[in-house]
N, C-alpha and C positions, 0 to 999 in steps of 0.2 A: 164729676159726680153725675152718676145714670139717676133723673128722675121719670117717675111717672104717674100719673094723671092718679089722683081718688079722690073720693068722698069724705069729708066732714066723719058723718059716719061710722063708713069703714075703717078711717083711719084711727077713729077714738075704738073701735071696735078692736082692732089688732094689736093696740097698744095696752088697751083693759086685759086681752088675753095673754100677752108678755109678760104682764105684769104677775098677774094669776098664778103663771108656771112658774114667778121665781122664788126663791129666796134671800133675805133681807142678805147683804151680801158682809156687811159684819157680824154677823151671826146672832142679830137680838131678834126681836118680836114684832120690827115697825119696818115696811118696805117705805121708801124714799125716791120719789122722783121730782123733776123739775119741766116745766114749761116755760124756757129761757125765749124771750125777744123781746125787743123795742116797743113803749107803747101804740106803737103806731100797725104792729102786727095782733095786738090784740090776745097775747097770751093768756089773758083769766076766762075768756072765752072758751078758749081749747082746752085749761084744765075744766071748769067749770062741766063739759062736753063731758071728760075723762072722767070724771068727776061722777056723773051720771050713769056710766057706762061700769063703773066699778061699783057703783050699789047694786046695782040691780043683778052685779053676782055675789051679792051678800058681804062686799067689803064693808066698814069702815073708814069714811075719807074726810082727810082734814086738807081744805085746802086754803093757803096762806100765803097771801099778796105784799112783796118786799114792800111794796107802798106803806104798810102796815109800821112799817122796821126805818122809818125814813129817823137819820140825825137829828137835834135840834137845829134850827133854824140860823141859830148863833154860828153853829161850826158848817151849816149846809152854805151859807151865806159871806162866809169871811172872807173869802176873794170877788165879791157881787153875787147877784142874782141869776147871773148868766155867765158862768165858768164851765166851760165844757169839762174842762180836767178834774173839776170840785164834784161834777156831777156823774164824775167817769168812777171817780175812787175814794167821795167823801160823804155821796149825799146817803146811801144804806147804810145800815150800822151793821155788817156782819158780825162782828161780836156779841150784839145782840141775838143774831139768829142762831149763831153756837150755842149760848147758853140755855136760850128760852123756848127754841125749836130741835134743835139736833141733839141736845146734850142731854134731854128727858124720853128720846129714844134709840138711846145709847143701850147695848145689853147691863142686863141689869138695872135700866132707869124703870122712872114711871110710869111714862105714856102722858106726863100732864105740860103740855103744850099751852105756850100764850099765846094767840090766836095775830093778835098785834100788841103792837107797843106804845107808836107815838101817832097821835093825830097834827097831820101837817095843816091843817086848817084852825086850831087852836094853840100851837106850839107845846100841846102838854102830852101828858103820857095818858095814854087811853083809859078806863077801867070798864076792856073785856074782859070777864070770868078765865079763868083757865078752861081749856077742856083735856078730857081725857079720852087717848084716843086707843083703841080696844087692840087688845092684842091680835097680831094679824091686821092690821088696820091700814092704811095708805095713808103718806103724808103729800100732797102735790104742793109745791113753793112754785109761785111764779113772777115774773117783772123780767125786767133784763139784767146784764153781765154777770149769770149763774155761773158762767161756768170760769173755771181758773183761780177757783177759790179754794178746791180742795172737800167743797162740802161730801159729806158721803151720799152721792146721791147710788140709785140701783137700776135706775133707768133716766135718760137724758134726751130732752126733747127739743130741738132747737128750732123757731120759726124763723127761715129767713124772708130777708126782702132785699130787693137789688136795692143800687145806691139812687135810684130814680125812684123808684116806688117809694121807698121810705121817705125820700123829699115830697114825695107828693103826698102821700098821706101822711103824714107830721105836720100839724096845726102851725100854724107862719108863728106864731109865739113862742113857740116851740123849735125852731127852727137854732133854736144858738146851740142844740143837745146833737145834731148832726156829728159833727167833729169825734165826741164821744164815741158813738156807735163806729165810726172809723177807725178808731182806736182801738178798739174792743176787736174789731176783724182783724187789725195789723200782730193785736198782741197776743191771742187768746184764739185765734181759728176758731169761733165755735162752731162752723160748717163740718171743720178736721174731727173736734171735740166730742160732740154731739154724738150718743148712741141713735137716732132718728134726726132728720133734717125737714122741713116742711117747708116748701118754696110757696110763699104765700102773696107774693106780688099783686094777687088777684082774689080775692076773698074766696066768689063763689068757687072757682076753679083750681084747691092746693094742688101739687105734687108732693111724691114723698120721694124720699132714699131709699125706702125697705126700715127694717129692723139690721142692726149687723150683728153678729152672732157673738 
């Protein structure tokens, strides 16, 4: 894969313009993209970026952190506190994000979107408001193993980092989730997956792939 050198930016800039020209690709009223990678690459950043980059051409943008969507604790925890495999394909509740995210901007849904669901810091279920997000509106979901799920996303944004950088920036406590993200490249190519790739090994200095057509 041919990368090259950009800007923060430019590349939230080119990806706000992609997004601009399309349409929702199951044909309702909500475009759908994702900022898929490791906490350690910093995903709510770059939508957050993207995020910014699309109001300011009069979108609508709801952006919603898998962090939000995390299982209870009982089922995140049932093989220990440190199961790469638990945390590879037990600790999100996708089911949850069907329902409460993608299912209410389905054509002919609402637009009313739960923002989160469960707070991992008190084991309970959050009570954020719904919001309701405007026709024509952007939904950005981010966290990591977006992709291979099937979600209908309309554009696909993947942050990579080599298997050194992500060691190195992944917090030592954090270090038993490694294995995971291994897994997730073996099963799931999201470098392959990804409509956009952003090689991020180096914060100040991403590369990108391009857009692919």
């Amino acid at each position: 894969m041919r990368l090259e050198p950009i800007t923060w930016d430019r590349l939230t800039g080119a990806l706000a313009a992609r997004l601009d020209g399309l349409a929702p690709g199951d044909g309702g009223g909500w475009l759908k993209a994702c900022v898929d990678g490791a906490p350690a690459a910093r995903p709510e950043e770059t939508a957050r970026l993207l995020a910014d980059e699309l109001r300011l051409r009069g979108r609508d943008v709801l952006c919603v952190d898998t962090g939000g969507f995390l299982r209870p604790a009982s089922l995140r925890y049932e093989y220990g506190k440190r199961d790469p495999d638990t945390y590879y394909g037990g600790w999100f509740d996708t089911g949850a994000l069907w329902r409460e995210v993608f299912g209410p901007l389905e054509p002919g849904g609402g637009g009313r979107v739960l923002p989160d669901l469960w707070d991992p810091a008190t084991d309970r279920a959050t009570r954020t408001p719904y919001r309701t997000l405007s026709p024509g509106g952007v939904l950005l979901l981010h966290g990591p193993f977006l992709l291979g799920h099937w979600f209908p996303f309309d554009l696909t944004v993947h942050l990579l980092l080599s298997p050194g950088a992500l060691a190195r920036r992944t917090p030592e406590e954090e270090a038993w989730t490694l294995p995971a993200f291994a897994r997730y490249e073996a099963e799931v190519a999201p470098a392959d997956a990804a409509d956009t790739v952003v090689r991020a090994d180096h914060p100040s200095h991403p590369a990108w792939s391009g857009l692919r057509d």
